[in-house]
TORDRENVO-468900 format. One line per 5 residues: number of its first residue (from 1); their letters; for each residue x, y, z of C-alpha. Coordinates in Angstrom, 1 decimal, decimal comma. Last residue first. Layout:
N
NUM) A) X/Y/Z; ... .
***
This chain:
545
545) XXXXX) 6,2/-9,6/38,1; 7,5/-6,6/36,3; 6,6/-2,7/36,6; 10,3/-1,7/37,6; 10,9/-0,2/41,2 .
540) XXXXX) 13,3/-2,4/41,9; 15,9/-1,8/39,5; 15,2/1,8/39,7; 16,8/1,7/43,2; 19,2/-0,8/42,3 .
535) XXXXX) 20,3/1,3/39,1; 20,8/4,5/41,6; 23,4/2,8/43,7; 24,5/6,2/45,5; 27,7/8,0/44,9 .
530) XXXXX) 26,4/11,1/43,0; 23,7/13,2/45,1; 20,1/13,2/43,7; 19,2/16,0/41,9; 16,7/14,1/39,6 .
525) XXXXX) 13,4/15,7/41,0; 13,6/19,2/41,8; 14,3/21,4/44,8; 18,2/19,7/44,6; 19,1/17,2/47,5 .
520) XXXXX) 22,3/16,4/50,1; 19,8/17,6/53,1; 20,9/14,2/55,0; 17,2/13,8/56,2; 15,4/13,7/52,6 .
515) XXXXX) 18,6/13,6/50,2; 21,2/11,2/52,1; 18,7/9,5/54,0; 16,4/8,1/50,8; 19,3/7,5/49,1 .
510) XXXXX) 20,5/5,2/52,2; 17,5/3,3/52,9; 17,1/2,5/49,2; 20,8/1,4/48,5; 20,2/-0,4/51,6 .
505) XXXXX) 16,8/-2,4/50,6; 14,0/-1,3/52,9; 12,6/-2,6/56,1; 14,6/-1,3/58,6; 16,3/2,2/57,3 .
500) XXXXX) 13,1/2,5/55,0; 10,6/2,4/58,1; 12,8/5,2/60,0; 13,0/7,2/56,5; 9,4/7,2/56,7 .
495) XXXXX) 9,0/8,4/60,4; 11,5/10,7/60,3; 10,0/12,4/56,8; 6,4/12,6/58,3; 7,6/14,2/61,4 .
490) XXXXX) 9,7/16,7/59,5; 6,6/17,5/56,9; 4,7/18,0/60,3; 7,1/20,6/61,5; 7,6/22,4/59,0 .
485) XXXXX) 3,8/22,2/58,2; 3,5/23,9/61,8; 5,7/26,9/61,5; 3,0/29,3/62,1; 1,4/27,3/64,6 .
480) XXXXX) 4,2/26,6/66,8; 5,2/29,9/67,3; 6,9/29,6/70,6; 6,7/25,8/71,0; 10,6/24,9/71,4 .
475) XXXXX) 11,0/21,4/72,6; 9,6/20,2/69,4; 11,9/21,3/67,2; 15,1/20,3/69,3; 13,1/16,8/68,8 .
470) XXXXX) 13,4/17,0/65,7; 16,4/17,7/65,1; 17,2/15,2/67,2; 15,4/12,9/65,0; 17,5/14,4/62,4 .
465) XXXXX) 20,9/13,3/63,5; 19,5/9,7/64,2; 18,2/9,6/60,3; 21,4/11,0/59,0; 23,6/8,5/61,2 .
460) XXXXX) 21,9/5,4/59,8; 21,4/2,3/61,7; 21,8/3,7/65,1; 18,3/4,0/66,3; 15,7/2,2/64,2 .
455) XXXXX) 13,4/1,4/66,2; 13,9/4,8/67,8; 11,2/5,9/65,3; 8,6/4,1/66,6; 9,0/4,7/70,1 .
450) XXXXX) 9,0/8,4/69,5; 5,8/8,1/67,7; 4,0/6,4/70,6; 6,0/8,9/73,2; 4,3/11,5/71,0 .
445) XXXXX) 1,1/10,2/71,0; 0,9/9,2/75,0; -1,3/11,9/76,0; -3,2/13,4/73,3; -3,7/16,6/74,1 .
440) XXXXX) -0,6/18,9/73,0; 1,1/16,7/70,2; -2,4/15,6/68,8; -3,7/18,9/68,6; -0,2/20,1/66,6 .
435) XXXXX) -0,7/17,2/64,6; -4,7/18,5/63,7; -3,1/21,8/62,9; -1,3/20,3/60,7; -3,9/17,9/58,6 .
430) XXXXX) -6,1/21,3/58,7; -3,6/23,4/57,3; -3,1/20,7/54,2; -6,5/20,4/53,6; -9,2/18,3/55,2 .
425) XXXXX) -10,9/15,2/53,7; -10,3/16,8/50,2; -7,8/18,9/49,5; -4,2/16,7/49,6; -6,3/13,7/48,4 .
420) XXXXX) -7,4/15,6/44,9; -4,0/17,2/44,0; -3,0/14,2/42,0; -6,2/13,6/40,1; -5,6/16,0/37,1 .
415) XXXXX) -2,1/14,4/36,8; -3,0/10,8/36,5; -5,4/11,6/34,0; -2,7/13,5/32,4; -0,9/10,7/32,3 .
410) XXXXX) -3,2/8,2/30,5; -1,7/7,8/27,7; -4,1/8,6/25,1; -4,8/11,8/26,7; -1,5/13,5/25,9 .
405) XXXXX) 0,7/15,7/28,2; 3,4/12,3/28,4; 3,9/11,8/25,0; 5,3/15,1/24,6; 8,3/13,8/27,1 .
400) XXXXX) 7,4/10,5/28,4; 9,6/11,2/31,7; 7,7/14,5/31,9; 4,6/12,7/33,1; 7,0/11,4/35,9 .
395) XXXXX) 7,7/15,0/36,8; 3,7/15,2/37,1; 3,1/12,6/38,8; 5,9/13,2/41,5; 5,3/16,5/41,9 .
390) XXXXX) 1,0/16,0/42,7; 1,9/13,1/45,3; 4,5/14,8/47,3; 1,4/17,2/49,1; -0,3/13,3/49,7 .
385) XXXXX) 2,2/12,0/51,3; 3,1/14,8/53,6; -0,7/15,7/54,9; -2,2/12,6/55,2; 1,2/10,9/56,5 .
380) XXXXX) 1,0/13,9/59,3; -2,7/13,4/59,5; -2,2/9,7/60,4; 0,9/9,8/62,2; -0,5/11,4/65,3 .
375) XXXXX) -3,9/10,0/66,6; -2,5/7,1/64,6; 0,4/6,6/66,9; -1,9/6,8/70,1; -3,8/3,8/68,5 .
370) XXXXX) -0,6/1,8/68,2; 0,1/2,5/71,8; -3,2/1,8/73,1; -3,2/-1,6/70,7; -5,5/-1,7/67,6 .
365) XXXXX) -2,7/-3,9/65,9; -4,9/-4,4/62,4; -5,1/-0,5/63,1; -1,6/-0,3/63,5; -0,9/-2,3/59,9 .
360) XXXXX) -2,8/0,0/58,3; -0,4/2,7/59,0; 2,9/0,8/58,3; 0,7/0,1/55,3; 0,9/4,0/54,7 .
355) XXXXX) 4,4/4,6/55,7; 6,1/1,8/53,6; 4,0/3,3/50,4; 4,8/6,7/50,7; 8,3/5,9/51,2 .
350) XXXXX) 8,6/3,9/48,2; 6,7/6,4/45,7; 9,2/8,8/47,2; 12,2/7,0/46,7; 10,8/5,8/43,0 .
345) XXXXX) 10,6/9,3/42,0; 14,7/9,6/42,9; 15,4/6,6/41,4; 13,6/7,7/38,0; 15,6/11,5/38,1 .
340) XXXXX) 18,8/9,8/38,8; 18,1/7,4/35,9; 17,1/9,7/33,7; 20,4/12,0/34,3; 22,6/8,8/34,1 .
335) XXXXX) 21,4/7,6/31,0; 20,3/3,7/31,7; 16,7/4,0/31,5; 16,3/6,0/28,7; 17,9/3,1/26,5 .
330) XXXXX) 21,0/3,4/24,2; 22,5/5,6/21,5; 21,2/9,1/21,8; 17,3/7,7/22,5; 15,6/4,0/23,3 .
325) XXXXX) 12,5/3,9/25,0; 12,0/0,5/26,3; 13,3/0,8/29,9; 12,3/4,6/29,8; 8,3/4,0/29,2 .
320) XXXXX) 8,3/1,1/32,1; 10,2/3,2/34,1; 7,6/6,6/33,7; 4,7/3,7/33,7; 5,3/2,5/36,8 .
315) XXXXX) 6,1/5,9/38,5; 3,3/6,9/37,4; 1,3/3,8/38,9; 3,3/3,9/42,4; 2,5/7,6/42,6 .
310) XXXXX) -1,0/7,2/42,0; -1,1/4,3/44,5; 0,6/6,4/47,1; -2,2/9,0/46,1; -4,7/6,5/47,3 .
305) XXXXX) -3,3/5,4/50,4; -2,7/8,9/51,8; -6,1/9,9/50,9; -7,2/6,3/52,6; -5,5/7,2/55,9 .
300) XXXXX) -7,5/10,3/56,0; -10,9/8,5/55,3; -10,0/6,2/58,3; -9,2/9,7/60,4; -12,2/11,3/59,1 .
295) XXXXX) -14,1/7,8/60,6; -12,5/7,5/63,8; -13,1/11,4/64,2; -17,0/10,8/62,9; -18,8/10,7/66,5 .
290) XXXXX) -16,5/13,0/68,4; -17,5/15,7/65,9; -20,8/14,9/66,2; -21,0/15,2/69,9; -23,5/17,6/70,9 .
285) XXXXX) -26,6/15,0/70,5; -25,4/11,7/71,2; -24,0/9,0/68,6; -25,7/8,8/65,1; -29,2/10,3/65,2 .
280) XXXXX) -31,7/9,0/62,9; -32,5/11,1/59,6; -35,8/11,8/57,8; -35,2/15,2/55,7; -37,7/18,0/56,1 .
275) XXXXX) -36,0/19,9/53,4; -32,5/18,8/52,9; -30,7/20,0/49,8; -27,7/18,7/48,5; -24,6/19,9/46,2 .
270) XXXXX) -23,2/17,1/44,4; -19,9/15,2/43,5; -20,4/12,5/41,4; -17,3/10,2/40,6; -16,0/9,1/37,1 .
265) XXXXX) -14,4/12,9/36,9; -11,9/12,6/39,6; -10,4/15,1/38,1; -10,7/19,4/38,1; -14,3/19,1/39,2 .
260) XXXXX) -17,6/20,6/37,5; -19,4/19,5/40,7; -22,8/18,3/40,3; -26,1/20,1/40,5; -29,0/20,6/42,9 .
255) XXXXX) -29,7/17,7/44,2; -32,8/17,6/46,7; -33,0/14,1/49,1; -36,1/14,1/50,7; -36,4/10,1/51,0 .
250) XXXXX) -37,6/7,9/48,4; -40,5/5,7/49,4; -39,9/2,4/49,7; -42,0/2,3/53,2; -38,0/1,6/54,5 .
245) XXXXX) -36,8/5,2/53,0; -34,6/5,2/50,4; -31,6/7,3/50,5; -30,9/7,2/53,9; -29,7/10,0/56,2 .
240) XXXXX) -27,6/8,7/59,2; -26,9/11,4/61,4; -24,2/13,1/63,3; -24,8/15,8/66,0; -23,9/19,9/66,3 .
235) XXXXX) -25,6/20,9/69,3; -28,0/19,8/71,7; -31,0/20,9/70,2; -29,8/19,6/67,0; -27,5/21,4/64,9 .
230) XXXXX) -26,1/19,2/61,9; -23,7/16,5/60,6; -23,8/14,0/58,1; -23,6/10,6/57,2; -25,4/9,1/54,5 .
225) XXXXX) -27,2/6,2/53,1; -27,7/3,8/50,5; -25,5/5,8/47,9; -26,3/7,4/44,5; -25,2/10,6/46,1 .
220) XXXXX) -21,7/9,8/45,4; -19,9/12,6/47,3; -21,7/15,7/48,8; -19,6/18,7/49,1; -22,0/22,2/49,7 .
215) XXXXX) -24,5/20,5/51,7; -28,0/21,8/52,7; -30,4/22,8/55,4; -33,5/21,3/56,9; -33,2/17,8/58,4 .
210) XXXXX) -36,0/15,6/59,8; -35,5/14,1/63,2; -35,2/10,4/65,0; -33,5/9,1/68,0; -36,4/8,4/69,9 .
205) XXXXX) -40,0/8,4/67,7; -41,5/11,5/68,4; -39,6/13,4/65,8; -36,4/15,7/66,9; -35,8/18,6/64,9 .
200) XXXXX) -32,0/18,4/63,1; -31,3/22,2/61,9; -28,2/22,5/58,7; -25,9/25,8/59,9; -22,7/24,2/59,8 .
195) XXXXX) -20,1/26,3/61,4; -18,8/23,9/63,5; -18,1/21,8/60,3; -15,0/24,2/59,8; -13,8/22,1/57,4 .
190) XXXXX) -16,3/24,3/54,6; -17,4/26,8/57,2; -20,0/29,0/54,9; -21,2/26,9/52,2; -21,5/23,7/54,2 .
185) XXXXX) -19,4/20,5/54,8; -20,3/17,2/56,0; -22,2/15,1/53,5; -21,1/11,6/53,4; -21,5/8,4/51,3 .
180) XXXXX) -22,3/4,8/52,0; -22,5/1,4/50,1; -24,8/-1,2/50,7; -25,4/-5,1/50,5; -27,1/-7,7/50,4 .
175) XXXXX) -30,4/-5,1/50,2; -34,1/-5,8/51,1; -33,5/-3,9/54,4; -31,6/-1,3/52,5; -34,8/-0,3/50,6 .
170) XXXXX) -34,0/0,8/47,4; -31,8/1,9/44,7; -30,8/-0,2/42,7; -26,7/-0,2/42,6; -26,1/-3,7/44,8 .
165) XXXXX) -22,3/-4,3/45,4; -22,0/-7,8/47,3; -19,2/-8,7/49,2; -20,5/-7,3/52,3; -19,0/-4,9/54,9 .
160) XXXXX) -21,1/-1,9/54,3; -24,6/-4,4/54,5; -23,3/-6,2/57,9; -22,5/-3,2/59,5; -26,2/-1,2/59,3 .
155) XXXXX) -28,8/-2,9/61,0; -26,4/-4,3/63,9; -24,0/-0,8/63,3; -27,6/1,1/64,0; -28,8/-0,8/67,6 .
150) XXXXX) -25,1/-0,7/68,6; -24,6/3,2/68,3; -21,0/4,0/68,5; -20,6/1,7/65,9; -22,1/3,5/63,3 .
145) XXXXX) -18,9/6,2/63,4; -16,3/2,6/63,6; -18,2/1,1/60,3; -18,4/4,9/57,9; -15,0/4,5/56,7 .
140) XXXXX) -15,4/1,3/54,7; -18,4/2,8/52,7; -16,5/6,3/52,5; -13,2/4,9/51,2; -15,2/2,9/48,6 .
135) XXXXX) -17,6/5,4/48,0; -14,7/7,4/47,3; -12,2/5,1/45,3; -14,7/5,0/42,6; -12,9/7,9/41,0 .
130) XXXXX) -9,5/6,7/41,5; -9,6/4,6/38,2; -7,2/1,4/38,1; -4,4/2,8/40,3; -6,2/3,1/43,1 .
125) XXXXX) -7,5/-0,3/43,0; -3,8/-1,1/44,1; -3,7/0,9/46,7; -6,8/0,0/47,7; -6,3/-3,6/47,8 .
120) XXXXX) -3,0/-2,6/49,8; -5,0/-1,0/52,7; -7,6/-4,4/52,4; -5,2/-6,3/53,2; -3,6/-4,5/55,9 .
115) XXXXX) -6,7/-3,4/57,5; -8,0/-6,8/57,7; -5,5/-8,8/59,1; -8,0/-11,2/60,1; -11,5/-9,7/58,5 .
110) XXXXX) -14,2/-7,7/60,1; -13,1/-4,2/60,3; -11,2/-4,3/57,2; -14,5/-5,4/54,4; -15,1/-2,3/52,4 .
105) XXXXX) -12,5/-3,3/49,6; -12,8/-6,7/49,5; -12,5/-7,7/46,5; -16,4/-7,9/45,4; -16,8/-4,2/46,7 .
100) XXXXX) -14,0/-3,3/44,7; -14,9/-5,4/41,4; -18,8/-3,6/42,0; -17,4/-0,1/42,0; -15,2/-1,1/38,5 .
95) XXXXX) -18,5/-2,6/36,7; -20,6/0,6/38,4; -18,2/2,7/36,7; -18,6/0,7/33,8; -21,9/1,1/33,1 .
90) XXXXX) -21,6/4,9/33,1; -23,6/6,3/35,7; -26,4/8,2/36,1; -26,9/10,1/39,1; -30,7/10,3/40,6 .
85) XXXXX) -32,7/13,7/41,9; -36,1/12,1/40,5; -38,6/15,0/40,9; -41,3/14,6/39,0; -41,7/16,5/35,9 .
80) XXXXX) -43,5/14,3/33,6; -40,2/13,7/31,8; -37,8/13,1/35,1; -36,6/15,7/37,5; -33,3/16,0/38,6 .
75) XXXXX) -31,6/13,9/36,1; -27,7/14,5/37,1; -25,2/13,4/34,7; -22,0/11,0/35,4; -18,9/11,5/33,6 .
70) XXXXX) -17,9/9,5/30,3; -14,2/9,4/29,8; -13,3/8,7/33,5; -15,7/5,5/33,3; -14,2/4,8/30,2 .
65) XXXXX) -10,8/4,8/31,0; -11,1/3,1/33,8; -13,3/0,4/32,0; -10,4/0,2/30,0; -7,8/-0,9/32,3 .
60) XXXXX) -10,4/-3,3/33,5; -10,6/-5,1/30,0; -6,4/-4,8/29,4; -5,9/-6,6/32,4; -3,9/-5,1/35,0 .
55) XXXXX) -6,0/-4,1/38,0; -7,5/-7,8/37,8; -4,0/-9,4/38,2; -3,3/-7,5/41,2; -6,6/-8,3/42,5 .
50) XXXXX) -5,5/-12,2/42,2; -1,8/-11,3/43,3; -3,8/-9,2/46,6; -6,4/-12,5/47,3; -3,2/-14,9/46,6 .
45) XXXXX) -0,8/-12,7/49,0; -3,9/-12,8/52,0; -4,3/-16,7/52,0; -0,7/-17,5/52,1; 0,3/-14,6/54,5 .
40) XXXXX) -2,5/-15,7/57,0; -0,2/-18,4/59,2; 3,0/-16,2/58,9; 0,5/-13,2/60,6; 0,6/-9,9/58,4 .
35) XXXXX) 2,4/-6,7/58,2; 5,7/-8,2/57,2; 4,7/-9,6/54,1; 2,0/-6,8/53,1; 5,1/-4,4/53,2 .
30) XXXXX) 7,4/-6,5/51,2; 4,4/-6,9/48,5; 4,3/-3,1/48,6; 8,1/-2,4/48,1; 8,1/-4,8/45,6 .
25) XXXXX) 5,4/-3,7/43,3; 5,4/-6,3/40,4; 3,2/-8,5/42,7; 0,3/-6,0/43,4; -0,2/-4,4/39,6 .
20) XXXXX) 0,1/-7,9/38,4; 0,4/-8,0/34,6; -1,8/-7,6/31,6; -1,0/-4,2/30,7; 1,9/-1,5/30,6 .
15) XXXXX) 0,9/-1,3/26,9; 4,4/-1,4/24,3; 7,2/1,0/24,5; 7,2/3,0/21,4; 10,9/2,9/19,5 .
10) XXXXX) 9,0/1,5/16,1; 6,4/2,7/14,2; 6,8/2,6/10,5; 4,6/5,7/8,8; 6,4/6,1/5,5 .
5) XXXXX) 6,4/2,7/4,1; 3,5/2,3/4,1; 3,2/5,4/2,2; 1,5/3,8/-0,7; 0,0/0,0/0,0 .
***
């Protein structure tokens, strides 16, 4: 045929597909190995490998892409003007939100080793589509709030933690299973929930009221039920708002439009309306806020889980492109520059990883002492991980060159939903302030932390030079607040290079010390100092099982 000849393609890499998203990440099949009991590790690495597996088939990889490609749409009334207020999805969105529920993915509080399991589930789902990540997070999140009523988490707990993803919407009663969404934030306070102004008016029947007020962030409003917060007499109070009501009727439930959002375009984020709402009180009146902290900190955990997984996937693809991208003579992957800037993406994708299982792994735990370290490392990994999460995409974007800012290949996707976690479920400021909170009232957090970190004591000079730092930091709280993220990012770096230095490979454990706590590092990616085994650390953070 003419000009056949002409349009040759050669020196493209070919599809990062068909392999195991779970085994061909060493650093987070290392971390599930150490995290969980010799006599479940069997049963737990086939249920990741077989997920893994899912992730990377060419079918599910484009479901992702078509759920992101076609967004959901509001239908607020339907054709004989009724009001309908329902989200329609693409099918496979609900093909993807089903695989999670069916993996696992809302199950932690019930299973051996649960937390761990189902952490690096997430991670990996990630890294599919992060869109149905939400009602995911939010399903799984919503267990330890419900259970500080037992009459609700009886009803309630065995629908979130099914295997069973049911879309209709109905009555939960006549569901297998449920998923759950939230609704906390207002025009006027956004985190400060304080501020809400939504009224709760108590019913005759105890522990009941109907909601007027409204919702500025409400995520997947096709969910069973809701959490939210408003005034009631006795101050601001968590409730569970269902969809469907258990006549079959629907419940007042007023959308008013989705969010035109930067990414996370598969998932429906809506502004709600609640005009004599039916709601049952969640905990006692005044103590909302009390109520949902185990959940906002589960939530938390899972923003830090889900933009390791973005950072594992670009990284992925960014070695993946270089190993088979050939340029001035040999492969991408073994010029010095690249390779310096790969190793040094792969450190943070590493680090993000090691701290957020190390994470999980304390809930599995649910010791005092593990739980005081959450109070503490959970928004400081919230906030660190996921601020490191936007860079890294993007500089491994750049890895593709021009390739790299095109739709085809998925980057930009990647990049449009990096700067989601760091925003939502509390911003930076808030994940600080939150640390400083910890630090002053929560007796025992510190010394939790402390503990932690001195596991490692004396196996790299760099990290025990910094953890006094640190704690020179810390003795000195004149100012506190206005240097706070300093502070935090310091905590956060201690801790991870403290997991690397004992868990980690030593080329690994010692790049990551020499540039993060060693302060031999550039402000950009690639400025790595020369001595290190950068080819290991690349090595091991190719895509291959």
């Amino acid at each position: 045929m003419a000009g056949t000849s002409t349009h040759t393609v050669t020196n493209q890499p070919p599809p990062l597909v068909e392999y195991d998203l779970f085994s061909a990440d060493r650093a987070l099949f290392e971390a599930v190995e150490r995290h969980t009991d010799p006599e479940l590790i069997d049963e737990v690495r086939d249920e990741l490998s077989g997920l893994g597996k899912t992730s990377g088939s060419a079918q599910v990889q484009e479901w992702g892409v078509l759920a992101n490609e076609n967004p959901p749409r509001l239908h607020t009334h339907d054709r004989y003007g009724h009001r309908v207020d329902e989200v329609e999805f693409h099918p496979a969105w609900h093909r993807l939100l089903g695989k999670g529920v069916s993996a696992g993915l809302t199950t932690a509080w019930v299973r051996p080793a649960g937390h761990v399991r189902r952490a690096a589930g997430f991670l990996v789902w990630s890294q599919v589509e992060a869109g149905n990540g939400c009602p995911l997070s939010m399903t799984h999140a919503a267990v330890p709030a419900l259970r500080t009523d037992p009459e609700l988490a009886a009803e309630w707990e065995p629908r979130l933690t099914s295997t069973i993803y049911d879309r209709e919407l109905r009555p939960a009663h006549l569901k297998a299973g449920a998923v759950f969404g939230m609704g906390m934030t207002e025009k006027q306070g956004g985190s400060d929930v304080r501020a809400n102004t939504t009224t709760a008016t108590p019913l005759a029947e105890a522990g009941t009221y109907t909601l007027t007020g409204h919702k500025w962030f409400c995520s997947a409003p096709m969910s069973d039920g809701f959490l939210v917060l408003a005034q009631a007499p006795g101050g601001l109070t968590c409730f569970l708002v269902p969809r469907v009501l258990p006549d079959g009727s629907r419940n007042v439930f007023l959308l008013q439009r989705l969010k035109d959002k930067l990414g996370n375009r598969s998932n429906a984020s809506g502004e709600v309306e609640f005009d004599g709402t039916w709601a049952r009180r969640v905990g006692e009146e005044g103590r909302g806020v009390r109520t949902i902290i185990e959940m906002v900190a589960a939530t938390r955990l899972d923003c830090a889980l889900g933009s390791a997984g973005l950072m594992r996937q670009a990284v992925a693809q960014a070695v993946h492109h270089t190993a088979h991208r050939e340029a001035f003579g040999g492969k991408l992957i073994d010029k010095p520059l690249m390779r310096n800037v790969l190793a040094d993406l792969a450190l943070e994708s590493e680090a993000a990883t090691a701290l957020a299982m190390r994470l999980a792994a304390a809930y599995d735990d649910g010791s005092e002492r593990e739980r005081a370290l959450l109070r503490l490392a959970v928004p400081a990994a919230k906030y660190w991980v996921t601020k490191r999460c936007a860079p890294v995409v993007v500089e491994a974007a750049e890895c593709l060159g021009g390739n790299g800012y095109v739709e085809d290949w998925g980057m930009p996707r990647l990049v449009r939903e990096s700067p989601l976690n760091s925003i939502w479920e509390g911003a930076g400021n808030v994940q600080a302030l939150d640390v400083l909170r910890a630090l002053q009232r929560e007796q025992g957090a510190l010394d939790a932390y402390l503990i932690e970190v001195g596991r490692a004591r004396g196996a790299d000079h760099r990290l025990d030079a910094a953890v006094k730092n640190l704690l020179s930091e810390l003795g000195e709280l004149e100012g506190v607040e206005g240097r706070a993220r300093r502070l935090v990012e310091r905590l956060a770096l201690v801790l991870q290079g403290s997991l690397l230095v004992r868990f980690a490979p030593p080329e690994v454990a010692d790049a990551f010390c020499a540039s993060r706590l060693g302060g031999d590092w550039g402000t950009a990616f690639g400025t790595l100092p020369y001595g290190l085994n950068l080819a290991a650390v690349v090595e091991r953070a190719r895509p291959v099982s």
